[in-house]
Residue, then its C-alpha position, 0 to 999 in steps of 0.5 A: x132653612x138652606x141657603x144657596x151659595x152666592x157667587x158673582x162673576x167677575x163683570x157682576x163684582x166690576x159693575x156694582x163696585x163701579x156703581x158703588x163708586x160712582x153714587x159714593x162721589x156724590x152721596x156716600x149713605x146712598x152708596x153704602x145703601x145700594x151695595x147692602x141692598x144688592x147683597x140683601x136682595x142676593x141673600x134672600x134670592x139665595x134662600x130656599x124658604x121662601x124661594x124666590x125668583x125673578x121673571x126670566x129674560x134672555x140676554x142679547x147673547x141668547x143666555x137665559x137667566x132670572x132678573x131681580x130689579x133692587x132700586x136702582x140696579x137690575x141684577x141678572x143671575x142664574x141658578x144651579x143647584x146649591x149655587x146662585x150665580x149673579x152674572x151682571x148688576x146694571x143700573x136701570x137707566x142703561x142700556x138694556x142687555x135682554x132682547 
């Protein structure tokens, strides 16, 4: 079995501690729950066996990418070989970043 490597950029990291943060107020089970669910869904995206993808999108800023819905985040990330690179994890309810 080979596993990609996993990286977030700096915006993907900020928003899914801010979320983490924001539940963690309110219900610190359902936080710690959401952030193993996004590292979880990461994981497996990054594993070639069976690989996985979600449908691409492109963003507002003309960037294709993937989007994988994790309950209940949307994690937008791109491939590269060896490398799957999350680039945003935004809540569902906000505003959305495709076209």
């Amino acid at each position: 079995m080979t596993v990609d490597r996993v990286e977030f950029t700096f915006d993907a990291a900020d928003e899914l501690d801010e979320l983490v943060e924001y539940i963690d107020v309110r219900n610190p089970d359902a936080a710690r729950r959401v952030r193993r669910d996004v590292m979880d869904a990461v994981a497996a995206l990054a594993d070639e066996a069976p690989r996985l993808d979600g449908p691409p999108v492109t963003l507002r800023s003309g960037d294709r990418c993937f989007r994988w819905f994790v309950h209940p985040v949307v994690v937008f990330y791109e491939r590269e070989p060896g490398v799957v690179r999350v680039l945003r994890v935004l809540h569902h309810a906000r505003e959305p970043i495709t076209r």
